[in-house]
C-alpha positions as CSV (number, residue, x, y, z in Angstrom):
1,X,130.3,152.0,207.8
2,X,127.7,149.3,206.5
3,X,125.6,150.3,203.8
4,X,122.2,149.4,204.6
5,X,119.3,148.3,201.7
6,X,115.5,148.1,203.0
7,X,113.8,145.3,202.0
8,X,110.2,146.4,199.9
9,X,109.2,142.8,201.5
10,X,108.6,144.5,204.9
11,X,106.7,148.4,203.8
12,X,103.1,148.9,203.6
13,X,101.6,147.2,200.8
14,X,98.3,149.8,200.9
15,X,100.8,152.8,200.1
16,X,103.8,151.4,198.3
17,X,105.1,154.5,196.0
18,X,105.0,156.3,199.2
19,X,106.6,153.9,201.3
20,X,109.4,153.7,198.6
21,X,109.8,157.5,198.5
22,X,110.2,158.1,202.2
23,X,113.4,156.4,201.7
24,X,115.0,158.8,199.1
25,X,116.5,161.3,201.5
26,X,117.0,158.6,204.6
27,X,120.2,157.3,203.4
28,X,119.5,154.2,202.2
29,X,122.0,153.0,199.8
30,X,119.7,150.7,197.8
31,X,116.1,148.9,197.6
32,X,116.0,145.1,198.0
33,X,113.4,143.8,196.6
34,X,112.4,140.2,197.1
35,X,110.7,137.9,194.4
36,X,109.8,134.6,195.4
37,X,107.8,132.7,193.4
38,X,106.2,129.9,195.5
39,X,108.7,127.4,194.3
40,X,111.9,127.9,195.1
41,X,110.6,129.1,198.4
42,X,107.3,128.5,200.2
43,X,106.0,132.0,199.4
44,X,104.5,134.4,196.6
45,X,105.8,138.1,196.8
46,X,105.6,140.2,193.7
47,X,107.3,140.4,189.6
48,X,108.0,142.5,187.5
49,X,105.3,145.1,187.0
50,X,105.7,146.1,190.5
51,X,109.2,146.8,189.6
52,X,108.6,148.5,186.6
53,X,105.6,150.5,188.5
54,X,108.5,151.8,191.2
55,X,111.1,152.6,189.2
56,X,109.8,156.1,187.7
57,X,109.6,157.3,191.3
58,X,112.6,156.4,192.9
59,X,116.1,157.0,192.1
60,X,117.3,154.2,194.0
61,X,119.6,151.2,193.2
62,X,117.1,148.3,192.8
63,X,119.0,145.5,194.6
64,X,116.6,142.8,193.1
65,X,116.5,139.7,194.7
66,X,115.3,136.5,192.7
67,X,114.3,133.6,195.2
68,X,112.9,131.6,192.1
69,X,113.1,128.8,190.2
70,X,115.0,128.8,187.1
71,X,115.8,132.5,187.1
72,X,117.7,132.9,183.7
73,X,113.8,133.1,182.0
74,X,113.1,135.9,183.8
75,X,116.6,137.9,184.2
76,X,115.3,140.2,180.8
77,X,112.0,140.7,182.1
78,X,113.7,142.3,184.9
79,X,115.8,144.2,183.5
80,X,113.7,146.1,180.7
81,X,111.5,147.1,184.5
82,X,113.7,148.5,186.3
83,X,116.3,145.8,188.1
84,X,120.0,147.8,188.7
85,X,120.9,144.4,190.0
86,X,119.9,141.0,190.0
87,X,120.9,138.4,192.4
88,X,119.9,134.6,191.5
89,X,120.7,131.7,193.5
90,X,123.1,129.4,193.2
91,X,121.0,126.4,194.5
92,X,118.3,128.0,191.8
93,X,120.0,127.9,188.5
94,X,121.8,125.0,186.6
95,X,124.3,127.2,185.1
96,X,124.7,130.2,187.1
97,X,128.5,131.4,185.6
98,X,125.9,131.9,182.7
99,X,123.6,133.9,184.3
100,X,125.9,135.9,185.2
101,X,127.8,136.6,182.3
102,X,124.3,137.5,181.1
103,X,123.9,139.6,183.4
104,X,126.6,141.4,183.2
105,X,126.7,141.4,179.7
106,X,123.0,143.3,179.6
107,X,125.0,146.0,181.7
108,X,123.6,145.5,185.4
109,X,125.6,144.2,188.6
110,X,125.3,140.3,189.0
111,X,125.3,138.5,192.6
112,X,124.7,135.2,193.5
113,X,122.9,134.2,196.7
114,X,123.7,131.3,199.3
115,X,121.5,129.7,201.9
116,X,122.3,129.0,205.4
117,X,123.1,125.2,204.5
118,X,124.9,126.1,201.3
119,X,129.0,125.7,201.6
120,X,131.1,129.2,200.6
121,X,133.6,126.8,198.9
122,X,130.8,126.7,195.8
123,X,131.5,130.4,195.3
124,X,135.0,130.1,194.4
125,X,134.4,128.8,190.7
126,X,132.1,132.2,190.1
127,X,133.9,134.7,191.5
128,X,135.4,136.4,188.0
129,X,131.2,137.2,187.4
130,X,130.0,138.4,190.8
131,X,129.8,141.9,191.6
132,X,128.0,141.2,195.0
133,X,127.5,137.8,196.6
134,X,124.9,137.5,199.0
135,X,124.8,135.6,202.1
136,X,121.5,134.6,204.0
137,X,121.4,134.7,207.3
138,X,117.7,132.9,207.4
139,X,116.4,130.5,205.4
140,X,114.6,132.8,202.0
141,X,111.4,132.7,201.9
142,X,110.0,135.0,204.5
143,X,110.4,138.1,206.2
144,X,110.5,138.4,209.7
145,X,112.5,135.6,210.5
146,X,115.4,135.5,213.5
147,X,118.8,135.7,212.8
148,X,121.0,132.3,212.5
149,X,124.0,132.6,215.0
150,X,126.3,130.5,213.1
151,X,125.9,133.0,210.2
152,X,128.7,135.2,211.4
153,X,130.9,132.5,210.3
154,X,129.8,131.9,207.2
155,X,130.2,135.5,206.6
156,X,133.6,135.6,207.6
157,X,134.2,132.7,205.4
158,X,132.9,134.2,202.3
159,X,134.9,137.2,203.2
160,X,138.0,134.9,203.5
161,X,137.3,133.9,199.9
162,X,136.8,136.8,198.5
163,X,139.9,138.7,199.9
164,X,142.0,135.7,199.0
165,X,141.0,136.2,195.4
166,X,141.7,140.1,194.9
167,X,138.4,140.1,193.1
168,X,136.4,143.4,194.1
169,X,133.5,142.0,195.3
170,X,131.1,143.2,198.0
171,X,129.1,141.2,200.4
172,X,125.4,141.6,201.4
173,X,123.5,139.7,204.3
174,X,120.2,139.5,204.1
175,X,118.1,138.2,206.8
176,X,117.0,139.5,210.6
177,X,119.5,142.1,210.6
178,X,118.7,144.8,213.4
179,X,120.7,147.0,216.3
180,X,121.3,143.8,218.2
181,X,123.2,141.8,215.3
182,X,124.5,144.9,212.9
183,X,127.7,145.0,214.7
184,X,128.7,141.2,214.7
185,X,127.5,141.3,210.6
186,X,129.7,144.2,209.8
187,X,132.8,143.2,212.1
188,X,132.3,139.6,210.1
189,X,132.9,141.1,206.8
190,X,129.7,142.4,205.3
191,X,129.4,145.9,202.8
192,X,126.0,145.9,202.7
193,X,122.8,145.0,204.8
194,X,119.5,143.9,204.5
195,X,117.1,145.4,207.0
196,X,113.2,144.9,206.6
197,X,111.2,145.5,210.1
198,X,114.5,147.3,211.3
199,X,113.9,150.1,208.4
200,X,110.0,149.9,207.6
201,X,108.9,148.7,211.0
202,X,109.9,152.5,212.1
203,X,108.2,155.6,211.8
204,X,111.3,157.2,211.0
205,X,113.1,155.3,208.9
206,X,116.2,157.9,208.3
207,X,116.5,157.9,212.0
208,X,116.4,153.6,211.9
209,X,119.1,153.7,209.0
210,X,121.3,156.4,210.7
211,X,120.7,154.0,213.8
212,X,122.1,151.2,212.1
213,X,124.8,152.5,210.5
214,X,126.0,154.4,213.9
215,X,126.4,151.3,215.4
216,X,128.9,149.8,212.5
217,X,130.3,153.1,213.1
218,X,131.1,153.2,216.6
219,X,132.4,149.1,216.7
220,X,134.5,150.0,213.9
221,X,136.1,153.1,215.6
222,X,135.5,155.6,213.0
C-alpha cells in the first residue's frame, strides 16, 4: 500500500498549525513541504521559520522539498528548523553527491528530485547517497497542476534503476496525484505519494488518505 505525504503547499494558509494538526491521526505518513524560491521555479512559497514554527506541533516526518537555487546554502538552515528530510534537485545543485553526503552526514534522509524532462540515467552516479529519490510528475513550481501521462514511465524507469542496483531506496511522486492516477503511480513503482488538493482539498482528510491508499490496495490485491 502507497504511503501518502500531503503537501503544506495546498492547506489553508489563514489556519496553518491547525491544518497541520488535523493530519496527525489521518494516516499520513509524512508532510511535504515545498520551498521554491522564485528562481529555480516561477513561484515564492515559504523558508524556514515556517518550518521551524510547525515543527513543535506536529510529530510528523517533514519531507522537505527544496525547489531552489543553489540549495547546499541553505540545507543547515533547514535542518536546525525542523527538516527530517531534505530533497534538492539535481538540475539545482552543481555537486549534488555532496549535498548529499552532507546531508546525510548531519543525520537526516537525502533525496534528489527530477523533472519531467530530466533523464533517470543521471541518477545512477548518486544512488550510494539517496535515501529517497523523487520523481515529478508536473513541472515544480505550482500546485494544482494535471498529471503528465508519460510520467508512469519514467517511474517505472527509476524503479528499474533502483532495483537493479540493490540499493534500498524509496521512490516519491510528487505532482497531481489523486483517485484517478494513484493506482497507475503505485502499480509503476512508487513508495510514497504526494497529494495536495487530493488531501487538503477535503474536509476529511483521514477519509481522502484512507481513500487513496484503498485504492493501491485493492489494484495491488492485498
Amino acid at each position: 500500500m502507497i504511503a501518502i505525504a500531503p503537501s503544506l503547499l495546498a492547506a489553508d494558509f489563514t489556519r496553518l498549525g491547525e491544518e497541520v494538526r488535523s493530519l496527525e491521526n489521518s494516516g499520513a505518513s509524512m508532510l511535504h513541504l515545498d520551498i521554491m524560491d522564485g528562481n529555480f521555479v516561477p513561484n515564492i512559497s515559504f523558508g524556514p521559520d515556517v518550518v521551524r514554527q510547525l515543527r513543535p506541533i506536529s510529530s510528523l516526518f517533514f519531507d522537505v522539498h527544496l525547489m531552489i537555487s543553489n540549495a547546499e546554502r541553505y540545507i543547515d538552515r533547514f535542518l536546525e528548523a525542523g527538516a527530517d528530510g531534505l530533497t534538492v534537485h539535481i538540475e539545482a545543485v552543481a555537486h549534488p553527491e555532496e549535498v548529499l553526503k552532507s546531508i546525510r552526514a548531519k543525520g537526516a534522509k537525502a533525496a534528489v528530485s527530477i523533472k519531467p524532462a530530466t533523464p533517470s540515467e543521471v541518477l545512477k552516479p548518486l544512488l550510494p547517497w539517496l535515501d529517497m529519490i523523487l520523481v515529478m510528475s508536473v513541472e515544480p513550481g505550482f500546485g494544482g497542476q494535471s498529471f503528465l501521462p508519460e510520467s508512469v514511465e519514467k517511474i517505472k524507469a527509476v524503479k528499474a534503476i533502483v532495483q537493479e542496483s540493490g540499493c534500498d531506496i524509496l521512490i516519491q511522486v510528487d505532482g497531481g496525484v489523486n483517485i484517478h492516477n494513484i493506482a497507475q503511480v503505485s502499480m509503476a513503482g512508487a513508495d510514497i505519494a504526494v497529494a495536495g488538493t487530493a488531501v487538503f482539498g477535503q474536509k476529511d482528510r483521514k477519509e481522502a488518505i484512507q481513500s487513496l491508499q484503498k485504492i493501491t490496495s485493492e489494484d495491488s490485491g492485498s
